[in-house]
N, C-alpha and C positions, 0 to 999 in steps of 0.2 A: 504494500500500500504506500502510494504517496505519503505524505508526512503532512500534507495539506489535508489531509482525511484522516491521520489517526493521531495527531503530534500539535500539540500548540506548543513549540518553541520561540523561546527569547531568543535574543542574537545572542545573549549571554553565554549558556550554557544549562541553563535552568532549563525543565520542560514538564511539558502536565499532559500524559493522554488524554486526552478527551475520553476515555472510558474506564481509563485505570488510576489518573490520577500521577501526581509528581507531586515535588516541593515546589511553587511557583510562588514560596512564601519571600518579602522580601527582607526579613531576619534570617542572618543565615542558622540558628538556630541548634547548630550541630556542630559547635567547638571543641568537644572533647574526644581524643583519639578513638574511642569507640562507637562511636557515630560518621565514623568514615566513610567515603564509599568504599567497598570489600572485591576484592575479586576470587571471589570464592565459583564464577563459574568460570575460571581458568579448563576447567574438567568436566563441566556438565555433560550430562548425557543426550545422544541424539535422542531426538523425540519425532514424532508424528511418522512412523518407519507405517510401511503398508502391512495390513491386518485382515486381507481379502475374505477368508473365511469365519470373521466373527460371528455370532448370531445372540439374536438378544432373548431374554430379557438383558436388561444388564445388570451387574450385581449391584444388590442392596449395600450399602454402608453398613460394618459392623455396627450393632446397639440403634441403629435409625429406628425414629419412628415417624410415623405420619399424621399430618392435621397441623394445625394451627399456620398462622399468616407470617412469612419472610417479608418482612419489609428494608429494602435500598434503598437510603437516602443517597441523591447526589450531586454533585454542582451542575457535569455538565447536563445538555437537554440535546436529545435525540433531533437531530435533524432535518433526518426522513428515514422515514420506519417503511416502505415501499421493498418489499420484499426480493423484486426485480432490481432495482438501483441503490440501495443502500448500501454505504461503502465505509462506514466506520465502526471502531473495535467496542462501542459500548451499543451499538444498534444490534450487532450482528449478535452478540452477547444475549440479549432480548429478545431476539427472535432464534435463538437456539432450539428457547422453550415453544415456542410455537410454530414453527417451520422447520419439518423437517425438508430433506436435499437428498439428492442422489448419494452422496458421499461425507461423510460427518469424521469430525476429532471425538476420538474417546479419551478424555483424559484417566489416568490408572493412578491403582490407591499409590504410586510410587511416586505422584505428580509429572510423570513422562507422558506423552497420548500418543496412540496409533490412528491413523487412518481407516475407519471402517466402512462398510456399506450401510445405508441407511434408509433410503424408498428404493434401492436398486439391490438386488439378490447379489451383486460381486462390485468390486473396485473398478467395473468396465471390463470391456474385450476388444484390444486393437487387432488391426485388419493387418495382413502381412507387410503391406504396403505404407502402416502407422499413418494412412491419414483418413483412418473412420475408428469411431469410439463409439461401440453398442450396451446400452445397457438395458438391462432386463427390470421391470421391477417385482416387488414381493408382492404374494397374493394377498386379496384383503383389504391393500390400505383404504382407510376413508378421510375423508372432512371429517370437521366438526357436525356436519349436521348428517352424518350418518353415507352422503354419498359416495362413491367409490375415486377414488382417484385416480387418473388415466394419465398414461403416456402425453396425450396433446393438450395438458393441461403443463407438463412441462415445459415442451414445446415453446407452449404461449408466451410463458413465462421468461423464458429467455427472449423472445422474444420481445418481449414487452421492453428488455432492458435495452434494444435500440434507439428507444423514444427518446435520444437523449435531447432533443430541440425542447419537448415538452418535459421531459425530467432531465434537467444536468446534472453531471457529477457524478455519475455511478462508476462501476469500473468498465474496463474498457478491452479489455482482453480478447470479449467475443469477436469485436471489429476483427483482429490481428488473425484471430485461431481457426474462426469459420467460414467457408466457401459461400463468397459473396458476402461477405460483413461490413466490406469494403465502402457499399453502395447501398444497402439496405438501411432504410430509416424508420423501422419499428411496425406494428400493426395497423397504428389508428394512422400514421400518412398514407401508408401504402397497404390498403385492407385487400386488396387483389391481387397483393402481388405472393409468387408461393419462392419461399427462401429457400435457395438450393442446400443451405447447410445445415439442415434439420431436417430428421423423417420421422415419424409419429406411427406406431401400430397398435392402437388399441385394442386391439382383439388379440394381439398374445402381448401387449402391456410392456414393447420395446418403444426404446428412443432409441435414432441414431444420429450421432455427430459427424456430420463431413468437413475433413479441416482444409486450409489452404495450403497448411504445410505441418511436419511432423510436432507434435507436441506430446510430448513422453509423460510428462507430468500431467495431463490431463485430469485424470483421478483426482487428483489435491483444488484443482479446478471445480471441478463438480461440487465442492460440497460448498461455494456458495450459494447465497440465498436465491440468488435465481435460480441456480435448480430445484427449486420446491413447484409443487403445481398449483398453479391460479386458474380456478375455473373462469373461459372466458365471457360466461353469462353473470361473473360476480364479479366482472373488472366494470369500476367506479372510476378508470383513469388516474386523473391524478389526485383524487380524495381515496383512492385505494387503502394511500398509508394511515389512511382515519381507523379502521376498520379491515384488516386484512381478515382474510378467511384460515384458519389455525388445522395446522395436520401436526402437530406434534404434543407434548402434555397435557400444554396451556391452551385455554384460549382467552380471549379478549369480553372483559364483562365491560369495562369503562375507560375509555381511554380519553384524554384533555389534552392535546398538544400540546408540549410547553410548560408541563404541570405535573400530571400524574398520568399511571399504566395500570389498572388493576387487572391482574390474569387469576381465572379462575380452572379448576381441573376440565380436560377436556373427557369427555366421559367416549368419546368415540377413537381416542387412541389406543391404537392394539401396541403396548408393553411387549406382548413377546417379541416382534420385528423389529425391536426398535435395542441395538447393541448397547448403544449411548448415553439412554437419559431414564431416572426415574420420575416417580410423582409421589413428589413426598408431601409438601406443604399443602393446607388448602388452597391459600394464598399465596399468589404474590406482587407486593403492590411495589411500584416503582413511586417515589416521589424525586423531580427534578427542581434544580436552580435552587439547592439548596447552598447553604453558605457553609464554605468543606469546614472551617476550623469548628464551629457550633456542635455542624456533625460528629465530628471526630472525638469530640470532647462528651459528646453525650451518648456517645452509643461505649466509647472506653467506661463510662459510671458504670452503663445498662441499668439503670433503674426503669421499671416498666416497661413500656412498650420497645423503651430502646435496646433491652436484652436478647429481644429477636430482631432486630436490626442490623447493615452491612451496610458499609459504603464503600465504591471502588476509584474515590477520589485519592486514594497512595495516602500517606503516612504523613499528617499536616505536621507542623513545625513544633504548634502547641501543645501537640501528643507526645515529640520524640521520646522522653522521659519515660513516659509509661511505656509507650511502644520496645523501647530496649530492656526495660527494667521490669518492675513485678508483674505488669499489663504484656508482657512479650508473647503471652500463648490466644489473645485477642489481634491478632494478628497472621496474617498468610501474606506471604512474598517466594516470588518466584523470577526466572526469565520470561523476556517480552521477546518479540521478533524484530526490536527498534536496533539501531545502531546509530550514534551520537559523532560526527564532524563538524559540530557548531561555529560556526563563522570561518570555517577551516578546509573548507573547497577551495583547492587552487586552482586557476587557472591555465591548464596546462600550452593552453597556445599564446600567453601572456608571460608566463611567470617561468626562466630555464628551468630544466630540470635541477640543476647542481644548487640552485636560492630556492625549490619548492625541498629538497632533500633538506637544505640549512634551518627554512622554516618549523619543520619537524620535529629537530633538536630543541629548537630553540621553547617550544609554542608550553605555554604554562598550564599542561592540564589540568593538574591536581589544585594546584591555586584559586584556578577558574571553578570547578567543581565545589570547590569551599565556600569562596565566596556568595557566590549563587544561591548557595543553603541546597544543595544536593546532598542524601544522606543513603546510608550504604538500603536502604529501600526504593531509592529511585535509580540506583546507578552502581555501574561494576564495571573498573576499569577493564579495557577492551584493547585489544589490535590488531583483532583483526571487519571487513569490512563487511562479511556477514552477521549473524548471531550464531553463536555458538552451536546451538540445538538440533540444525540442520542433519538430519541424517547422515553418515557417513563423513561428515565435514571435518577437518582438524583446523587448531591454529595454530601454523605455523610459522616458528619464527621470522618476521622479513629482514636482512641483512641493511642494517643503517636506520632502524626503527628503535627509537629508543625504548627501552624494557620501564625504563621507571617514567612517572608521570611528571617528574619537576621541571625538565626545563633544564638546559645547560648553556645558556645565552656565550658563556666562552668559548666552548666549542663550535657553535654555529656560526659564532666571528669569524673564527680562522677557516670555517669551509668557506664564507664568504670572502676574505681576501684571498686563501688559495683558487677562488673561482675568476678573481678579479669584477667583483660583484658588490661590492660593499657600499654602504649606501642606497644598496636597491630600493626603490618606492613599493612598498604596500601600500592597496587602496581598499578598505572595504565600506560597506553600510552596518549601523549598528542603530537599535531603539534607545532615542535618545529622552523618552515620555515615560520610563519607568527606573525605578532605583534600584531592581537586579541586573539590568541590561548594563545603568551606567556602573555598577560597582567591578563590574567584567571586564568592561572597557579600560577604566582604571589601572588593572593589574594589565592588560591584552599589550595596550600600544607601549609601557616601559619596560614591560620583558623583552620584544621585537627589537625598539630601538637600542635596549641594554645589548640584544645581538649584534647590531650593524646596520639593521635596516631603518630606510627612514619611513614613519608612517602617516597614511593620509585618509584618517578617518571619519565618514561621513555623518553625520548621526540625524535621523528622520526620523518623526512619529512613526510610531508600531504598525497603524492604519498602514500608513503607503508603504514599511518593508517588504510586503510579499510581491508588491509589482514593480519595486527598484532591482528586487534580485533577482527578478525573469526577462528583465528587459534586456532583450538580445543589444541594443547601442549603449550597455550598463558601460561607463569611464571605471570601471574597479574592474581588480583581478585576483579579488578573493571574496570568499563568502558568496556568489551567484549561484542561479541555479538552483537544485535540490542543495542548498548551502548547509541542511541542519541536521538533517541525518538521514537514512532509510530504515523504512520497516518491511518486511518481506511478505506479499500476500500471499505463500505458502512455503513450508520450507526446503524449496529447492532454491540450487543458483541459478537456472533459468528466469524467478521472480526475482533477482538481486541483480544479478551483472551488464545484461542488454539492458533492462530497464536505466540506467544510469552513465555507462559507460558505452554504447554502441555508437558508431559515427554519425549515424543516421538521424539523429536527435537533434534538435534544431537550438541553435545557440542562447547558452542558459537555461536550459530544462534538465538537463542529467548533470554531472557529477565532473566537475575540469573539464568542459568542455573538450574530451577526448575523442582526438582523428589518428584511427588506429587502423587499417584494414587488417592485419594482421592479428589483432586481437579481435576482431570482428569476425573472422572465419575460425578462429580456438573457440570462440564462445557459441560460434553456431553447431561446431563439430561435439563438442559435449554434451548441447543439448539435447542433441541428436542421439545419444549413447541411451540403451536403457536406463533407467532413473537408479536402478540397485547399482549401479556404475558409474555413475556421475559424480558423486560425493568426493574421494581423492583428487579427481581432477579438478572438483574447482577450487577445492584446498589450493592445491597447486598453483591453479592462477590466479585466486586471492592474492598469494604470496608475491607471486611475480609483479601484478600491480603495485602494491605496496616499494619492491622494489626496484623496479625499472619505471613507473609512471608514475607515480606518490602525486593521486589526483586529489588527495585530502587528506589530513591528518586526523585520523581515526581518535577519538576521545574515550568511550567507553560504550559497555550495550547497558541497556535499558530493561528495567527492571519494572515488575508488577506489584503493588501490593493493596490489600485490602483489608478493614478494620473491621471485626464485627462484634458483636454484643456474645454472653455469657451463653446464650441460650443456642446460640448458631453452632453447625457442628459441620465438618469436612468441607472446611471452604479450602481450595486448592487453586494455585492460579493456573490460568492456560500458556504452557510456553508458546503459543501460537499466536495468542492474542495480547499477553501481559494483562489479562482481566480473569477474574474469578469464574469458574467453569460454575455455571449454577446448575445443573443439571441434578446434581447428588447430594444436594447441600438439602439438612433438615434440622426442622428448629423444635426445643424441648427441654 
């Protein structure tokens, strides 16, 4: 995912999922050495590996019981809950519980998840040729209102997600993956026209995908929400996401835009086909736009209602104390699928290599991380430019990448006079309308000039940062672009590398503006490899980035966590999403 859909980043270094939550406090709140950020997933384990034969029910939570109301308070407010477009990690979180997908995350009592199937009997079946992807679905499913659910209710549904004139913002994959994505603009423009990249059999209850070209990772694709089925006699357009129709635990008793989500049990979900999710609570009510420190502080007491209460706003500042100390088992923290280069894109066709290498050295992570009020619940030094969790991925060391996070502004001098480079101009933008952005700045531009460099910092309202650092005539040659970090919409490196690094990206939308052909055709040759094979090699060219093209100076991955009340039990977070799997979670 974009970072624009799952990340509200400071130019700072500070950042708040929008569904999981950060410190985006501006005390930094976390002065003493055990309040660090931590890198304790140096060794995390790969997660979301494929689980094609799973079958559900799924298991019960040791000692769970059922009944009573989970109540979420949270800051952020869902955006669009539109089951076909919806592209953010607190939406997709909420409609876990009510849309089921062809292909679903199970997260395991070990907090690792596999890949299962979910409305579809298998993980798919590609065609020898890898450019059709068939899936079959389980017998039985229905709606909420008892009907059966059909093959061209998927269909639809993907479909629907072309509508992007009438719905922006969603993801965008289908364009790139399906035959004829190219040119097709959704149902209600073009209601006559028949999409060659979709086939529908209702009568033995197959989808099939036709691609434009190979895509190995498909499976991990599927289990967004567009692949759920919307019947297209209950499509309301774009008041859909008022009222969507529920195929999985939940469904929808009251929803308020902007406010509240109350989901009550769906009595027409069949549990046994379902690997993934229980139904434990009666309730579940979402209240939004709430105020995170308030929350944090009232659901850590848990005196009444707030003892069954969660919030996946991260770990406020005014908590830190209890959250490390006797209040520590009120709390769940895990990996996100984020990776953090905050203001630390370089421009690779601006900037030589030998002064983006200096910058490196020189660049103050751990300072910046400090300051900001980042604490070892939002953040885990990193270096390399995936997330760790990725199946089969390692991190391996890049040669000229510093191991520790300070800063060695001496050394980066002397790579600058041995380059005959000293004095190079750094240009970036920074948020000049908030007190963690400038306190960043602060430490940012006298560590750089402490190296050699001279620097030339711009600083603009927060308002206009996102469209000074996409502007392809931007006069800066750092921080452009995806300047703040990537989250990965599944974990492969097909979702991480072309997305950011490919030539073909138009200036300032990926990561240093990178003109590589030659990395361009390693990245398509991998993707190309079965998916059980892919994993070491893009270690590999992780690596090689990092040292041959150092299009960013990697800061740390990104971390999930969430707070809940006494009463709440197996809150877990998603390493996929850095948000709380609520599937198995029961209050009592």
């Amino acid at each position: 995912m974009r970072w624009t859909k799952v990340l509200a980043f400071t130019a700072a270094g500070a950042f708040a999922l929008t569904a999981c939550g950060g410190n985006d406090n501006d005390s930094t709140g976390n002065g003493s050495p055990g309040n660090q950020p931590t890198n304790e997933f140096a060794k995390v384990p790969a997660s979301a590996a494929l689980q094609p034969d799973a079958k559900g029910p799924a298991a019960v939570p040791a000692g769970a019981k059922k009944g009573g109301t989970l109540t979420l308070n949270a800051q952020s407010v869902p955006e669009n809950t539109d089951p076909s477009t919806q592209y953010f990690q607190d939406t997709a979180m909420i409609l876990r519980l009510t849309t089921r997908t062809l292909t679903q995350y199970k997260v395991q009592p070990d907090g690792k998840s596999v890949l299962v199937p979910d409305l579809a009997t298998n993980l798919g079946e590609q065609s020898k040729d890898g450019l059709t992807w068939k899936f079959t679905l389980k017998k039985g499913l229905k709606y909420e209102d008892g009907t059966p659910i059909k093959a061209s209710d998927i269909e639809y549904s993907v479909l629907r997600s072309f509508a992007t004139e009438e719905m922006p913002g969603g993801p965008t994959y289908q364009m790139e993956y399906l035959k004829g994505g190219d040119t097709y603009k959704g149902p209600w423009k073009q209601p006559n026209v028949k999409f060659p990249g979709i086939e529908s059999d209702d009568a033995n209850g197959v989808i099939t995908f036709h691609l434009a070209k190979k895509v190995q990772d498909f499976p991990y694709f599927a289990s967004f929400t567009m692949f759920g089925g919307i019947p297209k006699a209950k499509d309301t357009k774009t008041n859909y996401q008022l009222k969507w129709v529920s195929t999985g635990p939940y469904k929808i008793q009251k929803y308020v835009k902007g406010s509240s989500l109350t989901l009550v049990k769906n009595t027409n979900w069949d549990a046994a086909s379902d690997p993934a999710r229980s139904q434990l609570p009666d309730t579940v009510q979402f209240n939004f736009g709430k105020d995170a420190a308030a929350t944090a502080k009232a659901i850590m007491a848990s005196n009444g209602p707030d003892a069954t209460s969660l919030t996946y706003d991260g770990v406020d500042a005014s908590v830190l104390k209890d959250a490390t100390g006797a209040k520590k088992n009120q709390v769940a923290s895990g990996p996100s699928p984020c990776v953090s280069w905050t203001s630390a894109s370089l421009d690779t066709q601006k900037i030589p290599l030998e002064v983006r290498r200096a910058i490196q050295v020189a660049w103050p992570t751990r300072a910046l991380m400090q300051a900001t009020g980042l604490s070892q619940f939002d953040a885990a030094p990193g270096g390399s430019i995936s997330a760790p969790q990725v199946p089969g991925f390692q991190d391996l060391k890049a040669e000229g990448q510093p191991v520790t996070a300070v800063g060695d502004p001496a050394k980066a001098k002397q790579m600058l006079q041995k380059a005959g480079k000293l004095g190079f101009t750094l240009s970036y933008y920074y948020t000049n309308d908030k007190e963690s952005t400038k306190k960043a700045q602060a430490i940012r531009q006298p560590a750089l000039e402490k190296a050699g460099f001279t620097v030339k910092a711009i600083g603009v309202p927060g308002s206009q940062l996102r469209a000074k650092i996409k502007d392809p005539e931007a006069p800066t040659n750092m921080g452009n672009g995806v300047g703040t970090g990537w989250c990965y919409d599944w974990p492969a490196g097909a979702s991480i590398y072309p997305a950011i690094f490919s030539s073909k990206l138009a200036p300032n939308t990926g990561v240093g503006n990178v003109k590589d052909p030659a990395l361009d055709k390693e990245m398509a040759d991998i993707a190309a490899l079965p998916i059980e094979q892919q994993g070491p090699k893009w270690s590999a060219l992780d690596k090689k980035i990092r040292e041959e093209i150092v299009p960013a100076v990697v800061m740390y991955a990104g971390k999930g966590s969430a707070i809940f009340g006494t009463k709440v039990h197996n809150v877990k977070i998603d390493p996929n999403a850095g948000v709380p799997d609520l599937a198995n979670i029961w209050v009592g």
